[in-house]
Structures are given as C-alpha cells and as structure tokens.
C-alpha positions, -999 to +999 in steps of 0.1 A: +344+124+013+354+129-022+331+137-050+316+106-062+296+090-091+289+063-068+284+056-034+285+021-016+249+027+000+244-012+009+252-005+044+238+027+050+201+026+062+187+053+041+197+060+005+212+092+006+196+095-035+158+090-017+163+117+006+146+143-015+118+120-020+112+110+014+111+149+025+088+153-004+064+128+012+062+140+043+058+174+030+027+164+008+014+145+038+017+173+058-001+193+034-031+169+029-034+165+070-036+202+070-067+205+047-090+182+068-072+193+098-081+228+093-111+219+080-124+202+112-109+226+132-130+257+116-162+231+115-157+228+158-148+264+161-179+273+144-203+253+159-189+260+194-164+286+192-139+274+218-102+267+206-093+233+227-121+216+214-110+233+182-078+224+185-084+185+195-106+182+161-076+192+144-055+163+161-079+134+159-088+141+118-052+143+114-038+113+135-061+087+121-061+096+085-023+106+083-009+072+078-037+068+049-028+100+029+008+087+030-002+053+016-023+068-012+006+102-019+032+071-025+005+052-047+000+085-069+038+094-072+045+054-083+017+056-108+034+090-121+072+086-122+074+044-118+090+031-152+061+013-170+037+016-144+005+011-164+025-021-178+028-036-150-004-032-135-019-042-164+002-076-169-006-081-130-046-077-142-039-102-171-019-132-153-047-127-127-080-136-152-061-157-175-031-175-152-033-210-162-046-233-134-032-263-146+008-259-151+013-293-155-003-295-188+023-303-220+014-270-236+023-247-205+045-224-204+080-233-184+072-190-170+041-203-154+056-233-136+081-213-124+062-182-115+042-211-094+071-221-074+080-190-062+042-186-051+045-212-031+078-204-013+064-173-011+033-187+010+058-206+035+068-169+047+034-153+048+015-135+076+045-145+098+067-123+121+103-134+106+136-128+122+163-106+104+172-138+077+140-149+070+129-113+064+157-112+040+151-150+020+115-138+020+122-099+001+143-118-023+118-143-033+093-111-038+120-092-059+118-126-080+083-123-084+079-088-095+110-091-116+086-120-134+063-101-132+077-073-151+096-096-177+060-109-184+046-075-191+074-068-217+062-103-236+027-088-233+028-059-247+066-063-266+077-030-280+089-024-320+130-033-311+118-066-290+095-080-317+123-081-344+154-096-323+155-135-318+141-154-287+150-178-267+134-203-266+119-199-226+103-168-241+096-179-273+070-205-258+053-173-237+050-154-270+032-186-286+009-190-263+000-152-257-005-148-296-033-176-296-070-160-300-082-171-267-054-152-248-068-119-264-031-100-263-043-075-293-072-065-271-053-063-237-027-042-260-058-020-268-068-016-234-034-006-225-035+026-251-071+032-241-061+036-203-034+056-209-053+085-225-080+080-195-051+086-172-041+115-191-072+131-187-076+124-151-040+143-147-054+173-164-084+174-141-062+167-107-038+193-121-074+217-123-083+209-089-051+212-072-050+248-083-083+256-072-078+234-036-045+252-031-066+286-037-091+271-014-068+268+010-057+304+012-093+312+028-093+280+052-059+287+065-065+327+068-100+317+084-084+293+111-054+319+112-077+346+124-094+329+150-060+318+167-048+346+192-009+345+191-013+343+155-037+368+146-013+392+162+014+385+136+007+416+112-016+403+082+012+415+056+037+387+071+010+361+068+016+351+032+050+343+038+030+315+057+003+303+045+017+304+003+042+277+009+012+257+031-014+261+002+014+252-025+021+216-007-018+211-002-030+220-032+002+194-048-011+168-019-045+171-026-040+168-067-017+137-057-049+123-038-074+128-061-053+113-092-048+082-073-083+077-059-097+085-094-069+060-108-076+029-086-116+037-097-103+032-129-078+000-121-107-015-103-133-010-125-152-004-091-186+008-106-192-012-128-184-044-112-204-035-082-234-028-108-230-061-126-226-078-093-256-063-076-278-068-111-267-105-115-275-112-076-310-095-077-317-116-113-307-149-097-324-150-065-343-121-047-330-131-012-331-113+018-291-106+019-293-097-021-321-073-013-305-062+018-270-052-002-289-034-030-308-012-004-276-006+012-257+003-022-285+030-029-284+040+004-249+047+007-250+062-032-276+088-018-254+096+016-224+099-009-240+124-030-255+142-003-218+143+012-203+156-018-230+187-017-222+192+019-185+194+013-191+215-016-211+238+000-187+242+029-161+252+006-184+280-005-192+286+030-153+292+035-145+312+003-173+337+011-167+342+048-131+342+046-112+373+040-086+372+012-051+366+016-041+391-011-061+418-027-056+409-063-081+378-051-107+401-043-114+405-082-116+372-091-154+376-103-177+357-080-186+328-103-151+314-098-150+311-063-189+308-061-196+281-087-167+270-104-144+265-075-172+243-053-177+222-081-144+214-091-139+209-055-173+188-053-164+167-086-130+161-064-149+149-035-174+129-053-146+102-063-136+097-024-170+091-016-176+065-044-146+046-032-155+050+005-186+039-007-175+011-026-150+000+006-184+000+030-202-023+005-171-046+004-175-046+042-212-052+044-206-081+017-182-096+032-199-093+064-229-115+052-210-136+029-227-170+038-199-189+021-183-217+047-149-202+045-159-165+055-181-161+083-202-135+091-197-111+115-213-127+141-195-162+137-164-142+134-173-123+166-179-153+182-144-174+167-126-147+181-137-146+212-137-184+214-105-188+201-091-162+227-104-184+256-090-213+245-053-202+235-051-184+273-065-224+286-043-239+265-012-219+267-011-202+304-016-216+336-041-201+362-013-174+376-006-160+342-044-156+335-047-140+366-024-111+356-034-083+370-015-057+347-027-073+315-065-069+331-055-030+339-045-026+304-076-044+287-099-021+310-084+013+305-069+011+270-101-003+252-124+021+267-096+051+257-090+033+220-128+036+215-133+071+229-103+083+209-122+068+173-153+081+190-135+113+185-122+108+150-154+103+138-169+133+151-138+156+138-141+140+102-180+149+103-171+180+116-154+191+079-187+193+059-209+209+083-208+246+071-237+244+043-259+272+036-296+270+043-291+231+062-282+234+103-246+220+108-254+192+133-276+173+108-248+181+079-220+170+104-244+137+111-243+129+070-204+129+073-201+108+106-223+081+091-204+083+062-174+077+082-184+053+102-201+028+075-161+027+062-148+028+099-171+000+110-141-025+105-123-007+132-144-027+157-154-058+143-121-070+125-116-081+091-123-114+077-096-138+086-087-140+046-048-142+056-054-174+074-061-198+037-023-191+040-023-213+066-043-241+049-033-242+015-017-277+022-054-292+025-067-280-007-070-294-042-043-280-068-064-258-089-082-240-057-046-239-038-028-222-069-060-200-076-061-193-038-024-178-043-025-158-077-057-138-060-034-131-027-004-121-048-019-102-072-054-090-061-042-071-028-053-033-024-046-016+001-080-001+023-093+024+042-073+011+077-070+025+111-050-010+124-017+011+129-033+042+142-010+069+157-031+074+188-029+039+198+004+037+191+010+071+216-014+050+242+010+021+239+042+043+243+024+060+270+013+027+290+049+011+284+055+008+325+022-012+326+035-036+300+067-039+315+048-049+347+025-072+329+053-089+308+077-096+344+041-112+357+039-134+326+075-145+328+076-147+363+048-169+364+055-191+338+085-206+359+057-229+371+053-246+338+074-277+329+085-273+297+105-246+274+092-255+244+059-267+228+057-303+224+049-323+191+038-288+177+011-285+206+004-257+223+005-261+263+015-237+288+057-235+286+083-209+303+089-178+285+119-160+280+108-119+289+114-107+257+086-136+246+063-120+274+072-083+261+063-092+225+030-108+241+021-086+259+026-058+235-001-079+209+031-089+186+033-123+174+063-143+178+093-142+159+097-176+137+131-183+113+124-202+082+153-229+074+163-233+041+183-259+023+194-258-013+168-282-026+168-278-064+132-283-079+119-253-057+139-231-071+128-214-108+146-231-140+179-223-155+160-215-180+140-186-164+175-175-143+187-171-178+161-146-190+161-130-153+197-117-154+195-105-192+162-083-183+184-070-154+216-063-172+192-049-202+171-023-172+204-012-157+217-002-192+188+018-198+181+033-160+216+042-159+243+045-187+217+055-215+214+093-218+243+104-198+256+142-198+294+136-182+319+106-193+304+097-223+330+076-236+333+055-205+298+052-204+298+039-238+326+012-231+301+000-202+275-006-224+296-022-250+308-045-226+273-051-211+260-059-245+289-085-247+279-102-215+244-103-230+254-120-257+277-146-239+253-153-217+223-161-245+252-183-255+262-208-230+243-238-211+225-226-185+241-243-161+270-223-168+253-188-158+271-185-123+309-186-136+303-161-163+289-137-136+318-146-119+341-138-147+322-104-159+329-089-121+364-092-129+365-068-165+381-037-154+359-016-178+332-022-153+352+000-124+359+028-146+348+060-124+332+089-151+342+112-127+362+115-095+364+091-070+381+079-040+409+047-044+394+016-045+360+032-041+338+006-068+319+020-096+278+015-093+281-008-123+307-028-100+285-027-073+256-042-097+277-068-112+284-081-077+249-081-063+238-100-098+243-137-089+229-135-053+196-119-069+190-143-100+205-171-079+194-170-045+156-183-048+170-225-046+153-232-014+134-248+003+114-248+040+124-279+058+109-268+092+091-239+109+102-227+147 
C-alpha cells in the first residue's frame, strides 16, 4: 500500500486511526484492574497468608469491576478530548427541563417537532434485538438525534462569528424563542463558564492524585511482588523495569477515574438533589418509607465515611510496610507518604463512595417507590416469577418444559453465578482491611456492606423502566413525549454486573449443555402445529435451532423493522437543510482547518465547501438532494495533498458521498414488527 492521506476504512471493521486509542484503553483498564486487584490480593494474603486464595481475590475484584473501569476510562477521555463536550451535555440538560411538551402549539419551534419525530422512530427500535438492517436504520436515526442535538447546543450558547452572520429562518425561530426571559439562555450561558472552571479545578486535583496513586502503587506492587515466589527471585534491581511502566498506567487510570466520577457528581448535581429530595419528603409527610430513606441516607453517609478512613488508612498501612522501589523514595520526609499521600488518596476515595452511595439510595428508592407504574421489589419479584410461568404455559408444550438440560443448567449455574459474586464481594471488602489500631475482619465487613448495598441489584433485577417503551402507544401526548425526552436524554450509565466476565466464562464453559438443551427444545417443538405465532399470540410453535440456541442462551429474538418512505415521519426539509450545512461546516473545521502539508489544496477544499454552503442556503429545500449530487462530482474535492494510489478517493470524497444518505436517510416509517 501506498502512502495515503486517506484511507477507504468503510469496510474495514476497525479504524486503523482508533487503534492507538483502543490500546490506550485497555492499557488504562488494565492499570485500574491492577490497583484493586493488587489491592485485594495483599488484603487476602494478609489476613491468611496463602497465595491461591490470594491469587483468586485478585481475579474476582478484577473480573467484575473490569468492564465498569472501561465504561467510566471512556466517559473521562470523552469529557477530556470530545469537541464541545460541556456543550453538549449541557444543551442535553437544557432540552431536558425546558423541552416543550406541546409541539403542536403556533409558537413552537419547527426543531422541536422534528426532534420529536425522530424520538418516536427512535422508540419503534428500542430494547429490541434487531437484525443487521435494522441495527443500521436504528444508528442512523441516533446519529440524527445527536447531530440535533449538537446543532441545538450551538443556538444555545452561539459563539461571537455565529451571532453576527444571517439565519435562516428554521433557526432564526430557535434563537427567538431561546432569547425570551422564561427560557433563561444568559443564565444557562453562565452556568456553562461556571462549570468549566469547576472542571478545571477537578483536573488539577485528578492530575494531584494520579501522581501520588501512581507513587502508591510502587509500594503495593513491590509489596504483592515480594510475596510471589518466582518473582521475588528476579533480582530487586530489574524490578523497576516492571513495576514503573505498571504504576505509570495506574496512576493515568486512576486520575482518569476520579475526574469522571467527580465530573458526573458535578453533571448530576447528586448531593444536592438527594438533600432537597430527602428534605421536601420529610416536610410533606413523615411516612414510614420517607423516614425509612432518610435513615438509610445517613446510614449509608456514615458507612461511606467510615470507608473512605479505612481505605485511607490501608494506603498508609501499604506505604509504611512496604519497602521502596528506589532509594531516592526513602527520603521523601514522612509527612508525604504519612499524611499527605492518605489524604489525597482518601479525598479520592471519598467521591466513589458518595456516588456508590448515591446509586444504593436510587436502588432503595426505587425499590419502595409505591408509584403504580414501578413496583416494589416484592411485586417485581413476584411479576417475574409469574410472568416466567406463564410465557413457558403459553409458549412450550409439556416436553419442552420438561427439558432436562435447561433444568441442569438452572441448578448448577445459579448456585455457581451466586458463589462467584459471593466471592466478589468478599475480594472488594478485602481492599480496605489493613487499618491501624481496627482488626481487619470488621474493616473488610465495612467494605462488603458497602459493596453489597450497590450490588444488591445483582439479585433482585432492576425496575422494568425499559418496558414504558413498549406502552407509549396507551398514553396521553404530553406524558408519552415526556416519557421519551427522559429516556433519551436522562440515561446514565450504573454501577452493573449484567454482562459480568465470569458468567460469560460459565456460559462458554457450559456451551455442550446448551447445545444439548437447545436440540431438546427444537426437537421437541416438532409436536406443535404451527411455525409462527398467530394474530400476534403467543402459543407454543416449531422452532428453527438457532431460535432454541438464542433461547436457550437467555438472548431475545431477532426482530427486522420494515420501513417504507412515508414522508411526515421523517424531519423537515427545513431541518435537512440546516443538518447538512452544520456537517459540511464540522468537517471544514475537524479536518482542513489548521493543516501542516498541502496547504494550497487544502484551501481550494474549503473554498469550494464554502461555495456549496452558500448554494445550498440558496435553493428550495426540496432541491437539497441534486446539489449533493452535483458537489460529488467537483474534481477539487479528490485532490490528494499528498501521495496516493490511482483512483484511490480523497476523505473529502469519501464525506461528500456519505452526505445524502446521513441527512436523507431518516424518511421512514414502521409498518410492521416480526
């Protein structure tokens, strides 16, 4: 292959650009498994000095917690290097609280109709195993959204250059309405500046305590190292070669984790909402569940704090026991790694714990929630259970119920999945256990409660929230449309175990099972009648074995959306208009502004970009998809800046021809589900 400004990469699976970044991941996700790894391995070792069980503790902190560093690494990087991040999240925060609910009123803007149609197509794909196409038509709709999404956060907070040029008149309307008093843009616009100095503070202080972690780490990984046979016999002069690079990426990782965590604090406004919400329920009515969630918010306060002093104090434990991995450290004066270093490292911890904290109180609210639409735990125990009996009556006949795999795999794995976050639980508790003058099973106890308040969800479920999806179609206008904007734009992601590695290395390991309990299922659903559900009902039906795999397995079935060309679902030419300028406009600046090599061709793009721009602000609407057409064809556009094989397109080319199937794809609509 030649040397290339551009690649063709729509075929290739992984972008060969986001290869750095994915090894960059995994290598600050390895680094943040290692610190509680290590951690819960030296907490075992020291309570009962034997290296299996050591060893195990390592792999059960690190297997249920990995996928969750990942999650919140890739939230910290986005918030750091994502183009107007804060933007974004705070237009998101804006058309949640102030969306209007009634879009058919005179004075709405045509961006909030539209942004409600794609909503609702949207909703027709939810919580739904797709096939390949549908997967597709449903990622295209969601690019739609965020792209509105973003476009709306440049009207809110419009920089210098975008207030003086001319409008149209689709955005025009948006600026009119946000500039009215009630909408409060100026103090939205002040919250935006305020918020970006907060997060420039809490950088500084995850920079502080990613230095002192990754210092920390030198004594946890020497500590571990020395206790390890085959590795204690490497000569100690070799061992920095090691451990540096480890404490490098953990330190990064765990600087990474503590600027997100503090971050979606921050985002969430998480203390003081639970404060107001807690105060305003007491003042209302002293009931037994208002009561009961207070007690349990100063309980859980008080186990965080104690937590934090435990985890602290380990840390000291660590840095005094350990012996240093260079000699220079031996003269950092004892206040550094004695005081400063715990409570850096304790200040750190205290934010996790708040946010664990804050997730168990969710839980325990939700839990007790005596709303009609969100049962309690019980009534959910109960649905579930009940629901199970009657989809294996309704669906199965008495030979398929009778499957004696399926009844293998329900007795061994359960028991196994349990023990196994049995296990985690106890390793997690195990990393704040070393605290001087308190005995390490009832410091270890502090952390597996801890764990387990936020874990509790593990066992009884979560609320079946994703199923208003299901029902929008029964509800009034207003509540279905608010229903939406909160499931679009109010999703975090929690503390989760659904996806766990060990269950997914039970499954792997149990495959012959399921094999043997997907040929019963399809073997014994020759003796129903039909191959199909009838009239939508369910009723016991023959099964292709890849349906019995895939039900066997826990997977839901794959359904295809089909989608005709039906125009009032798809967004005005209005807003299609505005779409592909924004586009055109963000490609410009991502990549042909500030370019080192082939200036001059890089120019003549933008010239020529510009000229499109201006076209297209020109002409009817309805006109958009021939002058797409007819900018693929300028020959400016497939001017390589440097080398390049023949016929090899440009990735300006490649942009222009992607264009009209992103701004024109979303006119459909779902005539039928299978």
């Amino acid at each position: 292959m030649g040397k290339y400004t551009t690649m063709n990469t729509k075929n290739i699976p992984i972008n060969p650009k986001k290869i750095p970044y994915y090894i960059s991941l995994t290598l600050l996700t390895a680094g943040a498994s290692l610190i509680l790894g290590f951690l819960s391995f030296g907490g075992m070792f020291a309570l009962l000095p034997v290296l299996p069980l050591a060893f195990a503790a390592f792999g059960l902190s690190v297997a249920y917690e990995g996928e969750i560093y990942l999650q919140n690494i890739k939230g910290a990087l986005g918030k750091l290097f994502r183009h107007n991040y804060l933007k974004n999240h705070l237009a998101r925060e804006y058309l949640l609280e102030n969306f209007p609910l009634n879009t058919t009123s005179s004075d709405c803007p045509q961006f909030f109709k539209d942004y409600e149609k794609q909503l609702k197509l949207l909703t027709l794909f939810a919580h739904k195993n797709l096939n390949k196409k549908s997967k597709k038509q449903k990622k295209q709709i969601e690019k739609t959204l965020n792209d509105m999404e973003k476009w709306f956060a440049l009207q809110l907070f419009p920089h210098a250059k975008q207030q003086e040029g001319k409008q149209a008149v689709y955005g025009e309307e948006l600026t009119i309405w946000l500039a009215k008093a009630e909408r409060q843009q100026t103090k939205w616009q002040e919250r935006l500046a305020k918020r970006r100095s907060t997060f420039h503070l809490v950088a500084s202080f995850s920079t502080l305590s990613a230095l002192f972690m990754g210092l920390g780490t030198t004594y946890l990984v020497v500590e571990a190292f020395s206790v390890i046979p085959w590795i204690a016999a490497i000569p100690f002069a070799s061992w920095p070669l090691i451990i540096v690079p480890m404490a490098l990426i953990a330190g990064a990782a765990y600087g990474l984790l503590t600027y997100n965590t503090v971050t979606d604090l921050i985002n969430n406004d998480t203390l003081n909402k639970w404060y107001k919400k807690i105060r305003t329920n007491l003042s209302q009515e002293l009931s037994v569940r208002n009561v009961f969630i207070a007690s349990m918010a100063v309980a859980l306060v008080g186990l965080a704090i104690a937590l934090t002093i435990c985890t602290a104090g380990t840390w000291w434990t660590i840095a005094s026991s350990a012996r240093p991995l260079f000699d220079w450290m031996s003269k950092i004066p004892s206040v550094v790694m004695g005081v400063i270093n715990p409570m850096i490292t304790g200040l750190s911890a205290i934010f996790f714990n708040v946010q664990n904290t804050a997730e168990s109180l969710e839980m325990l609210e939700e839990m007790t929630n005596p709303a009609a639409n969100k049962p309690n735990l019980l009534q959910r125990m109960y649905q579930t259970i009940n629901k199970g009996i009657n989809h294996l009556h309704a669906t199965e006949n008495w030979l398929q119920i009778l499957n004696p795999f399926r009844l293998l795999l329900k007795l061994v794995m359960t028991p196994l999945r349990v023990l196994l976050f049995i296990g985690h639980l106890v390793s997690i508790a195990l990393t704040a256990d070393r605290v001087p003058g308190i005995p390490q099973i009832w410091a270890a106890l502090i952390a597996f409660i801890s764990e387990g308040f936020e874990d509790v969800h593990y066992f009884t479920g979560h609320s079946p929230a994703h199923e208003l999806g299901h029902e929008h179609y029964k509800q009034e206008h207003t509540d279905e449309l608010k229903t939406l904007i909160q499931e679009r734009l109010d999703a975090h992601a929690g503390h989760s175990h659904d996806a766990d590695i060990p269950t997914k290395i039970l499954k792997s390991i149990a495959i012959p099972a399921y094999v043997l309990a997907a040929a019963w299922d399809y073997f014994a659903s020759k003796l129903n009648k039909s191959t199909a559900t009838a009239d939508g009902k369910q009723q016991p039906r023959q099964l292709t074995f890849n349906h019995a795999w895939h039900k066997q397995r826990g997977n839901e079935a794959v359904v295809d959306a089909h989608l005709s060309t039906l125009a009032e679902k798809q967004p005005s030419a209005h807003w299609q208009i505005e779409h592909t300028l924004s586009l055109l406009q963000k490609y410009e600046q991502k990549h042909l502004n500030k370019v080192i090599l082939g200036n001059s061709i890089a120019e003549e793009k933008k010239q020529e970009l510009r000229k499109l721009q201006q076209k297209i602000r020109e002409i009817a609407p309805e006109s958009l998809a021939e002058v797409l057409t007819a900018a693929k064809a300028n020959p400016v556009f497939n001017q390589h800046r440097l080398f390049a094989e023949q016929g090899e397109p440009t990735r300006t080319q490649i942009f222009l021809d992607e264009l009209p199937e992103r701004v024109l794809a979303a006119k459909c609509d779902v005539i039928g589900l299978i």
